[in-house]
VOGU-3710 file (C-alpha; in Angstrom, 3 decimals, decimal comma):
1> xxxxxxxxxx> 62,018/-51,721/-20,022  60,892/-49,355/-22,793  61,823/-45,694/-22,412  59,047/-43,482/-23,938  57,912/-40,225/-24,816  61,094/-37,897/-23,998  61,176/-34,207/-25,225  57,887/-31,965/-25,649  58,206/-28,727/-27,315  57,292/-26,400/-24,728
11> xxxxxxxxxx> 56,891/-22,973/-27,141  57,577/-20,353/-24,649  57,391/-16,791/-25,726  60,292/-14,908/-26,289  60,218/-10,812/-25,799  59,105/-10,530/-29,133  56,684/-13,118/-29,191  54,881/-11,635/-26,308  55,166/-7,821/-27,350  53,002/-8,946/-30,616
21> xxxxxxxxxx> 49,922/-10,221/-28,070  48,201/-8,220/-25,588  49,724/-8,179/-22,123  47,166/-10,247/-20,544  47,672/-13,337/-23,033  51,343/-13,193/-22,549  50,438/-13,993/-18,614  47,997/-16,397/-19,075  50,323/-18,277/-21,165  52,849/-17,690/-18,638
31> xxxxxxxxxx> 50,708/-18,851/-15,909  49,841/-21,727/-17,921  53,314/-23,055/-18,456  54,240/-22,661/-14,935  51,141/-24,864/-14,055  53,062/-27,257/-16,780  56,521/-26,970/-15,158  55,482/-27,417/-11,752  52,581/-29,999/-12,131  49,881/-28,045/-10,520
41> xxxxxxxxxx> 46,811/-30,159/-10,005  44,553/-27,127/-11,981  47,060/-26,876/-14,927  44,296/-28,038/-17,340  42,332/-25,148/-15,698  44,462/-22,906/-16,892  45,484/-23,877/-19,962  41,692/-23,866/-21,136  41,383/-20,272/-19,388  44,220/-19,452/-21,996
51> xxxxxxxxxx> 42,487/-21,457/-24,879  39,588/-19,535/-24,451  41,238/-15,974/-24,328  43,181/-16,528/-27,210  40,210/-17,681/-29,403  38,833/-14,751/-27,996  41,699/-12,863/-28,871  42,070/-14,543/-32,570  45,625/-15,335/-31,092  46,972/-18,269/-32,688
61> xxxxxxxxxx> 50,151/-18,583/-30,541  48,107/-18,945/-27,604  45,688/-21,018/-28,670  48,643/-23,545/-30,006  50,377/-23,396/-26,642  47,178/-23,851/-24,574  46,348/-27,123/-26,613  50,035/-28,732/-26,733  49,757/-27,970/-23,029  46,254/-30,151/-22,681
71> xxxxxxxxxx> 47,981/-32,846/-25,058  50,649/-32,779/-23,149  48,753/-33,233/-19,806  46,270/-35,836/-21,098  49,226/-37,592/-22,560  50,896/-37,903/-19,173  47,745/-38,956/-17,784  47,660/-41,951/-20,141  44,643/-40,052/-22,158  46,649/-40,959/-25,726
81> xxxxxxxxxx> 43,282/-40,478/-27,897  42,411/-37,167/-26,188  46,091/-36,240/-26,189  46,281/-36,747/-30,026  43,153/-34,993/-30,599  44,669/-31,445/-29,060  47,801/-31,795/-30,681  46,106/-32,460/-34,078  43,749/-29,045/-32,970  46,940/-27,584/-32,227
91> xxxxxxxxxx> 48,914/-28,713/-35,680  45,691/-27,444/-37,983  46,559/-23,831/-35,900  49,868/-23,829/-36,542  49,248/-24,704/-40,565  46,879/-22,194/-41,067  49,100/-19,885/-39,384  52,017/-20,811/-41,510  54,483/-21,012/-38,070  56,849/-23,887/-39,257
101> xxxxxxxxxx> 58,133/-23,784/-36,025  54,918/-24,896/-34,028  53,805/-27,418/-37,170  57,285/-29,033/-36,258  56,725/-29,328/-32,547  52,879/-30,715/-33,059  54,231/-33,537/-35,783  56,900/-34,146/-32,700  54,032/-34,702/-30,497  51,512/-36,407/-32,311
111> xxxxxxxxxx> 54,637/-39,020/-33,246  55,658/-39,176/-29,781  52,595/-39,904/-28,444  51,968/-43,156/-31,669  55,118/-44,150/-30,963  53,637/-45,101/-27,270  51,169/-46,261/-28,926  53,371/-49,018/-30,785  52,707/-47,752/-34,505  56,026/-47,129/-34,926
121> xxxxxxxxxx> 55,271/-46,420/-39,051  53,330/-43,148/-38,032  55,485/-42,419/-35,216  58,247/-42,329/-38,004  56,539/-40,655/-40,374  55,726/-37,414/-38,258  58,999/-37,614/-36,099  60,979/-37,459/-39,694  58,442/-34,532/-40,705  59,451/-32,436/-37,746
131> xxxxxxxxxx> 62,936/-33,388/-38,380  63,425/-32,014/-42,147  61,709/-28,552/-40,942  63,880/-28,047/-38,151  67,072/-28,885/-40,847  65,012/-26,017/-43,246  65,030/-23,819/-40,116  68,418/-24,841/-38,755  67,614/-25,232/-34,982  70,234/-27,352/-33,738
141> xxxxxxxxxx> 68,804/-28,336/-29,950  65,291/-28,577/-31,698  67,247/-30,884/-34,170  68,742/-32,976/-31,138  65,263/-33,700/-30,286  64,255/-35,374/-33,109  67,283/-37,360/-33,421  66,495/-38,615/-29,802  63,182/-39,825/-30,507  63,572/-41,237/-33,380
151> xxxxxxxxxx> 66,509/-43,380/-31,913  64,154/-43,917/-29,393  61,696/-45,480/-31,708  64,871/-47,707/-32,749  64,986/-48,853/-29,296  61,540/-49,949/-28,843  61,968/-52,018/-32,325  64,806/-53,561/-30,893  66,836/-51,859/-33,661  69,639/-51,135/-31,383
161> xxxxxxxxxx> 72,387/-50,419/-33,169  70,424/-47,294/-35,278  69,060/-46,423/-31,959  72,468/-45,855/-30,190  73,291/-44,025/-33,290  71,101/-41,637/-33,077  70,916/-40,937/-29,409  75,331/-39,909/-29,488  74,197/-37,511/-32,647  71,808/-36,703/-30,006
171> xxxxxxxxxx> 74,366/-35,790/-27,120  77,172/-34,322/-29,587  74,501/-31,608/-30,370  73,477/-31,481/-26,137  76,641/-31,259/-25,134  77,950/-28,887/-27,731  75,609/-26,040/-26,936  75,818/-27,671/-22,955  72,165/-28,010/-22,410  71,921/-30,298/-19,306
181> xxxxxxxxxx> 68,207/-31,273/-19,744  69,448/-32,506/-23,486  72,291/-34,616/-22,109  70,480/-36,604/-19,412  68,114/-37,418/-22,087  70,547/-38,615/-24,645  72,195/-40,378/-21,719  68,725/-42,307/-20,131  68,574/-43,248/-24,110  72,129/-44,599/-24,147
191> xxxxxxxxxx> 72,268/-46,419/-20,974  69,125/-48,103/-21,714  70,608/-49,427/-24,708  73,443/-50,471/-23,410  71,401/-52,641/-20,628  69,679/-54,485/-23,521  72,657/-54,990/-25,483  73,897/-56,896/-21,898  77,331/-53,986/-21,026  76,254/-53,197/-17,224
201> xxxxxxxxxx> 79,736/-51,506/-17,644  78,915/-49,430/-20,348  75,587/-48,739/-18,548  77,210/-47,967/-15,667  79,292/-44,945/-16,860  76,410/-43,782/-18,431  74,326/-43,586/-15,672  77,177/-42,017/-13,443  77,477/-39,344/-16,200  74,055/-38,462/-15,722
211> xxxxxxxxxx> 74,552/-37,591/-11,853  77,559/-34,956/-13,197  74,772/-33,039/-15,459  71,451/-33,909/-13,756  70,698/-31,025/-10,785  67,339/-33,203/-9,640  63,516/-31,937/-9,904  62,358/-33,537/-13,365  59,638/-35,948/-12,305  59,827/-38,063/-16,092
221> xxxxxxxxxx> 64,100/-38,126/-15,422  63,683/-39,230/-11,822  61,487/-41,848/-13,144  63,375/-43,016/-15,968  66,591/-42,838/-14,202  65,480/-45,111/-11,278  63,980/-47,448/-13,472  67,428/-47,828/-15,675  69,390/-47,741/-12,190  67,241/-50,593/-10,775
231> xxxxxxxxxx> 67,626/-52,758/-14,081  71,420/-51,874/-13,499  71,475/-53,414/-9,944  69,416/-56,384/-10,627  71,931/-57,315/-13,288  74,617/-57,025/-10,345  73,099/-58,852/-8,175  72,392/-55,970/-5,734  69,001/-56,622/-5,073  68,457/-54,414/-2,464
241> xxxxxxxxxx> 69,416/-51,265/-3,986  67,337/-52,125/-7,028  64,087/-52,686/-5,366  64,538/-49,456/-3,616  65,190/-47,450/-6,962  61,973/-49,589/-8,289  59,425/-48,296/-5,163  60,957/-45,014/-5,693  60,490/-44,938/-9,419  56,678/-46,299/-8,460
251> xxxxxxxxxx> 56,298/-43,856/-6,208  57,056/-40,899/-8,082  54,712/-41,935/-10,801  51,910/-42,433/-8,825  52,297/-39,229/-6,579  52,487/-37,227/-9,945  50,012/-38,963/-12,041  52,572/-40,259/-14,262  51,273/-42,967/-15,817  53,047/-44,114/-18,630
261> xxxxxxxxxx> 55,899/-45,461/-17,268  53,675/-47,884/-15,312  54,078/-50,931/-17,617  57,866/-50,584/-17,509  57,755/-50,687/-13,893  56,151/-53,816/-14,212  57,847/-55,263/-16,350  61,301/-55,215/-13,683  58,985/-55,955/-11,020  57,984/-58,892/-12,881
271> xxxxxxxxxx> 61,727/-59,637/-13,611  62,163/-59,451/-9,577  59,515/-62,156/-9,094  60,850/-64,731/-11,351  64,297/-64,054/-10,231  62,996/-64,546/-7,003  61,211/-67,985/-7,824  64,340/-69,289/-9,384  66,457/-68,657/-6,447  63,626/-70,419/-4,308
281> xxxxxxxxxx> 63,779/-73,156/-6,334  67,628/-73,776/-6,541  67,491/-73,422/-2,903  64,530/-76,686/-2,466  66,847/-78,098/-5,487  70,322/-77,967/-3,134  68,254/-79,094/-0,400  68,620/-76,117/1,867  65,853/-75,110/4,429  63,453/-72,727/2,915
291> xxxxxxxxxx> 63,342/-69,481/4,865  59,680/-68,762/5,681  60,290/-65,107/5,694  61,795/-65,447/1,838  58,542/-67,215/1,383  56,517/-64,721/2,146  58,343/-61,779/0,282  57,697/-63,964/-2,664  54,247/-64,093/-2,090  53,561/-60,272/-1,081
301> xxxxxxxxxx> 55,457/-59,593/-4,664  53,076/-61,658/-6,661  50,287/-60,388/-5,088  50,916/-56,792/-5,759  51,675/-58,066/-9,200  48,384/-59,150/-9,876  47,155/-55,886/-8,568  48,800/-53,667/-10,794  46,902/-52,567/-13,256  49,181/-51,255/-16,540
311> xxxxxxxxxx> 46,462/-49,531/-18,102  46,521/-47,701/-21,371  44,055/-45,188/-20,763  42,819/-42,934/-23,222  40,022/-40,607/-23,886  38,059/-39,707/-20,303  34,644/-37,714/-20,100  32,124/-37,650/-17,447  28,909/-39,865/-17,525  25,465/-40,515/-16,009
321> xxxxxxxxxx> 23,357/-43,363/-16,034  21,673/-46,382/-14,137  22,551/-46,577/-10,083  21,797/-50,029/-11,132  25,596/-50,000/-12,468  27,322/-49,089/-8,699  26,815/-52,579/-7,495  28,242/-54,087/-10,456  31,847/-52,106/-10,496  32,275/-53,517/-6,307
331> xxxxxxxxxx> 32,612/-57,130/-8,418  36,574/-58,093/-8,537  36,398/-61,580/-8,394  40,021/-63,046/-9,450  38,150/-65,087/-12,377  36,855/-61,775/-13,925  40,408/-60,277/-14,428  40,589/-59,738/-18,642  44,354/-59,604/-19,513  44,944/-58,070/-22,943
341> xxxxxxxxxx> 48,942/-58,861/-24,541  50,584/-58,017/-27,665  52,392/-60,634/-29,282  55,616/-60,027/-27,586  53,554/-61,028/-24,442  53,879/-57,122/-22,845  50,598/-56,334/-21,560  48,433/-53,697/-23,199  45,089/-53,598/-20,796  44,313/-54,866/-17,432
351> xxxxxxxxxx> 40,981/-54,709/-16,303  38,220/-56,090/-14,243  35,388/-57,445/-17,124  33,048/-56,212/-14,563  33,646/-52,428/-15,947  34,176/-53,345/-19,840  31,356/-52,090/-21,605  32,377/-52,963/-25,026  35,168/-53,247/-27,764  34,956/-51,365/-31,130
361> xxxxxxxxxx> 37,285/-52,251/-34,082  39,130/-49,442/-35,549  41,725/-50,451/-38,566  44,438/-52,319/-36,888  43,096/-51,165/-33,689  40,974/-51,977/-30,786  39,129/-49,115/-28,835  38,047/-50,489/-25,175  35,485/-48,999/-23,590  35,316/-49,529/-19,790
371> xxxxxxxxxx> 34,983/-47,663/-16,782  37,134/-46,238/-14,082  37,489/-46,744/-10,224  35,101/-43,383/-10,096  32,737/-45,195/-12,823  34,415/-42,428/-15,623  33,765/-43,321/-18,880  37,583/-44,311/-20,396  38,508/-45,567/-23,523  41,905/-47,392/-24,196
381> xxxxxxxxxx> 42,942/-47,433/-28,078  45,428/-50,821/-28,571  47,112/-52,460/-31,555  44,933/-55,543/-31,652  42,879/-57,394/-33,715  39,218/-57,670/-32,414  39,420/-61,344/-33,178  41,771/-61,970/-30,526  39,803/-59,286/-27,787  36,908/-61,766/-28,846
391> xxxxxxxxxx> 38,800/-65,159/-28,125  39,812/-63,728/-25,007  36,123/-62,136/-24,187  34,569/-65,260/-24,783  34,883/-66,912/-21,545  32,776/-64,571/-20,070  28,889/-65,264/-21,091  27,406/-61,637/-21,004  29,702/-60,481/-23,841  28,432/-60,617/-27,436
401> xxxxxxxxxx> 30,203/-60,419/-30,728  26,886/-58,190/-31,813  28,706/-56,936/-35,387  31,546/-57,792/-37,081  33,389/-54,333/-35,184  31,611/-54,244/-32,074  31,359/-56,387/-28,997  29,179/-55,686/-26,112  28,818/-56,411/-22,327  25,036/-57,095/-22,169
411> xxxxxxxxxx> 25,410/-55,943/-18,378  25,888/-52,414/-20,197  22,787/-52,690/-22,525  20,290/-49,536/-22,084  17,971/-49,944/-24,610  17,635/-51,502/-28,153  16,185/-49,597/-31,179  15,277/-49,756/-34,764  13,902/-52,922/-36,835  14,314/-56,005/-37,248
421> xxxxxxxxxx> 16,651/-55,298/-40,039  18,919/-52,878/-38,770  18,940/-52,865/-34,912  21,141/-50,197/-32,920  21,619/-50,584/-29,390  22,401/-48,075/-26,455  25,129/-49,036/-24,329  25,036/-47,399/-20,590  27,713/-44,564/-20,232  28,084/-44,366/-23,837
431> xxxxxxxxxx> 26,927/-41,757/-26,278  27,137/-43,613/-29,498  24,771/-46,182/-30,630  26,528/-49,274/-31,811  24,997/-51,139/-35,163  23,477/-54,999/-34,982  24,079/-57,251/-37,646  21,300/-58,845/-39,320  22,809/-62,469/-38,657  23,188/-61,652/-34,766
441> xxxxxxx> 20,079/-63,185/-32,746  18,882/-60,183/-30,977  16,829/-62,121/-28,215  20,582/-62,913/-26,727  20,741/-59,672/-25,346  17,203/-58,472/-25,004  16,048/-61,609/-23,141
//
């Protein structure tokens, strides 16, 4: 499992804060953070109602709190490009403003959010940033934060040792100035080290610690807490208990929109299904009678295996075009799944090649355009090489390789422009044109 983003800086005003912006700024704000806090369905409603007043306004302080809010929002969501965008909106603010504070708590963000991302370099770069301005303005709990996720970065690099380092500098800050929230954090961190470094024991008393500081109500802790506590029981050999932390965990993040914790839950319930194949075989290999019932368990897990869809989603923005396109998103034949993996095998996109409409190189990158369940425009931005999207793509015959960054779904093709020597073609649902090189045959696609 792979813990992610923890701490966001949530910049609530203090009295003076609020006494240098007019009164009704001060309540939109407040408004907007309690939309945050309590995961109202219209929090992004409110946090561009703020936006807007405090450009109105000229407020920067509310215009940097209404955009970390939409980052943050998006972010949960699984929007990582549009989340990135608002915080870097938010960080140009904050600079021109020259409030270290808030240019500390975007570079926090905008690492936080790469470091889901798997570019661990940037994630460093910004999380160390925001860590040598909070040291400048000696904010110790602020400090704590940074500590955290960059020993959380250490964890997802497998660098485990640095990782548990950082996460007890972490919880000796926490527990010094006794900030609960802080603690469970540094704890989730901890335990979830401990379970990859093998010590259920050590695991154990960290996840028992939690329940002493943890007073319940944090949808990303209940999440993260019942995914480590599953992973705990599994280990144990109490099955039971652990596949009814995992539905719980699943549960939580689909009733809340919390997204991207998805792959992790897949990742154990993966873990359940081989476990449960093995035992299956040992039993056929001791020659004891197969319970039919154990059977079937095994075969309702895989199949809501293959149904899970781990998606990275990232930018979303609403669309018109062809009714033509309806009929082809009902298409979900088992043959048309496209499976996208890193090279440590975790999955990165799962999708139906039905509702890819193309792939667009981006440095080390890969952006995925492809549309939702609601036929939404979505793009997914993964650390790929388009080379390998392409050996994967290639099994399907309406996808072309049209330009050395772009390949297209012809399925998706709107029109075709320009001449013979520089063609650009209009993909449905897509604003951009996308360039054709002069070495692709053009009648593949326009036939």
């Amino acid at each position: 499992m792979q813990l992610r983003l923890i701490f966001f800086i949530l910049l609530l005003f203090t009295s003076k804060i609020a006494a240098a912006q007019p009164n009704n700024l001060y309540e939109l704000d407040s408004i907007a953070f309690t939309a945050l806090e309590s995961n109202d369905a219209d929090v992004e409603e409110k946090a561009n109602a703020l936006l807007e007043a405090g450009r109105r306004e000229n407020a920067s302080i509310s215009v940097i709190n209404a955009l970390t809010i939409l980052g943050i929002v998006n972010k949960n969501k699984g929007y990582y490009v549009t989340s990135v965008d608002f915080y870097n909106q938010a960080l140009d603010v904050a600079q021109k403003a020259n409030d270290s504070g808030r240019v500390s708590a975007c570079y926090n963000n905008i690492g936080a959010v790469y470091q889901i991302q798997e570019n661990f370099e940037k994630a460093l770069d910004y999380f160390q940033k925001s860590l040598v301005i909070e040291e400048k303005l000696d904010n110790p709990l602020q400090r704590s934060i940074r500590l955290y996720n960059i020993g959380d970065m250490y964890r997802e690099m497998d660098s485990l040792s640095l990782a548990l380092s950082h996460f007890n500098n972490s919880l000796l800050i926490e527990k010094n100035y006794r900030n609960k929230e802080g603690i469970v954090y540094a704890l989730l961190g901890i335990s979830d080290v401990y379970l990859k470094l093998g010590k259920s024991t050590d695991a154990r008393l960290s996840l028992e610690e939690i329940d002493r500081y943890y007073d319940g109500g944090d949808v990303e802790i209940d999440i993260l807490y019942n995914i480590h506590y599953a992973t705990l029981c599994r280990e144990q050999g109490k099955y039971q208990k652990a596949r009814t932390a995992l539905r719980k965990a699943r549960k939580i993040s689909e009733e809340n929109d919390f997204k991207i914790y998805l792959p992790d839950i897949l990742e154990e319930e993966i873990a359940f299904s081989e476990l449960a194949n093995k035992q299956s075989k040992d039993k056929e290999k001791n020659g004891n009678t197969f319970d039919s019932k154990w059977l079937l368990t095994i075969v309702v897990v895989l199949a809501l295996i293959g149904r899970i869809v781990a998606r990275t989603i990232a930018n979303r923005k609403n669309s018109k075009d062809d009714e033509k396109h309806k009929e082809l998103q009902k298409q979900s034949d088992s043959d048309s799944d496209f499976i996208l993996k890193n090279d440590a095998g975790k999955i990165l996109l799962y999708l139906n090649v039905n509702r890819i409409i193309a792939f667009e190189a981006n440095d080390n990158y890969v952006i995925t355009y492809y549309l939702s369940d609601d036929n939404v425009l979505q793009k997914s931005m993964d650390r790929v090489s388009l080379k390998k999207v392409e050996e994967l793509i290639n099994q399907h015959d309406h996808f072309f390789r049209v330009h050395k960054s772009h390949i297209i779904n012809k399925k998706f093709v709107h029109s075709i422009g320009g001449k013979s020597q520089a063609y650009k073609i209009k993909m449905s649902f897509v604003n951009s044109e996308v360039p054709v090189s002069r070495s692709f045959d053009i009648s593949q696609i326009s036939a």
